[in-house]
N, C-alpha and C positions, 0 to 999 in steps of 0.2 A: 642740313636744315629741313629738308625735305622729308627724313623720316620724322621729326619729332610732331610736325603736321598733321600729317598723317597719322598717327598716335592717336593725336588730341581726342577726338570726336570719340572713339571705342573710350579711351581713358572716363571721358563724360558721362559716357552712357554707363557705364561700370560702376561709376561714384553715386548715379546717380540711381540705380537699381538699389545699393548698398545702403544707404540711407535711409532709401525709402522702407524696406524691411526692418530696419532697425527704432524707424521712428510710427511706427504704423500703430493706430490706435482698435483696441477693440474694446466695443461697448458692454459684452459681458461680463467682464473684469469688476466692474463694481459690483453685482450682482453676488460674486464670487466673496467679495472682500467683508461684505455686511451681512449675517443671517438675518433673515428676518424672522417676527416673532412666530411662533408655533400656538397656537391655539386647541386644548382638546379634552374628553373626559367630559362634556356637558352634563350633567347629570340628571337632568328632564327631559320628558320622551319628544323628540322634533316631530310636529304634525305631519303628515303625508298621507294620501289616500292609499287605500280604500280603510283603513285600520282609524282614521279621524280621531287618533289618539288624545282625551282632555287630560290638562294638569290641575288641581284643586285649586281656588282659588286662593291667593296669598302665598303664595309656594316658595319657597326657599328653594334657590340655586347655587351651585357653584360648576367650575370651570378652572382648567390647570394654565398657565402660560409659562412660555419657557423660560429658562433663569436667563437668559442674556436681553430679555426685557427690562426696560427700566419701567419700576410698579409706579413710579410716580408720573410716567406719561400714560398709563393706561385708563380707557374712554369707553363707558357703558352706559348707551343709550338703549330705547322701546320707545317707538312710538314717537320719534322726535324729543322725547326726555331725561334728563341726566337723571340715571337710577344712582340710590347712595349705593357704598358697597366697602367690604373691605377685603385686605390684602393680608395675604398670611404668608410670608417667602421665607424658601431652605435655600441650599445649595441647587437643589433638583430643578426647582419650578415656582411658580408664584400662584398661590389657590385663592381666586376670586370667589366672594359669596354677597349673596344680596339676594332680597324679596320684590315680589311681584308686587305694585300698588294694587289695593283692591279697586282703582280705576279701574283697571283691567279685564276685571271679571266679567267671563262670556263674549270677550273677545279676541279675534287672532293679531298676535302680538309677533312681530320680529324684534328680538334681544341683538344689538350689534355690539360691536365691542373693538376697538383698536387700540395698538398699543408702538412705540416706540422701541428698539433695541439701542443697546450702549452704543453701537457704529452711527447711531443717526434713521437707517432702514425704516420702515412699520410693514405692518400689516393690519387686516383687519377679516374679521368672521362675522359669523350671524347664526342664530336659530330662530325657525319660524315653529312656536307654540300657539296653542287653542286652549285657554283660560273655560275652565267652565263656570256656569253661573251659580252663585250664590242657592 
């Protein structure tokens, strides 16, 4: 009777080492499991010194996202406004296009943009542009 006593406690601790590696959570596993979207190819020059790059006014842009985006949750703001746009998707990628309001002219404008993946994920980007005046 005396050894199985004495057992017990090691036995315990051993189940309970065993479990705990077994049951153990880690938080970059979701990170893993859902791409998020890819953004890229803007096609207007992003302002940055010393070069104070302008784009003409009314400019037509586009921008690539990646095919495992869903095109109908993607979100293209400036300025706090939904800019219209449309979606053109293959197999590859999805080619957003849309125009600058001539609001804009002569002003510096960040274009954002987010979008959703089929897993649920997003992401989101931006370009900061310098509209020249009319």
């Amino acid at each position: 009777m005396k050894v199985t006593t004495m057992f017990s406690p090691i036995l315990f601790i051993a189940a309970a080492l065993f479990t705990g590696t077994a049951n153990a959570y880690d938080p970059g596993t979701t990170e893993d499991i859902c791409k998020k979207p890819q953004f890229r190819d803007f096609n207007l020059p992003v302002y940055k010194e010393p070069e104070k790059t302008e784009v003409p006014p009314e400019s037509t842009f586009s921008f690539l996202v990646s095919p495992w985006a869903k095109p109908d949750t993607i979100k293209l703001t400036a300025k706090d406004q939904n800019l219209e746009y449309t979606v053109e998707s293959n197999s590859s990628f999805h080619r957003v296009k849309a125009k600058l309001p001539a609001a804009f002219n002569g002003q510096y404008v960040r274009i954002n943009v987010t979008a959703k993946a089929d897993l649920g994920c997003y992401d989101k980007n931006g370009w900061l542009i310098k509209v020249a005046d009319k």
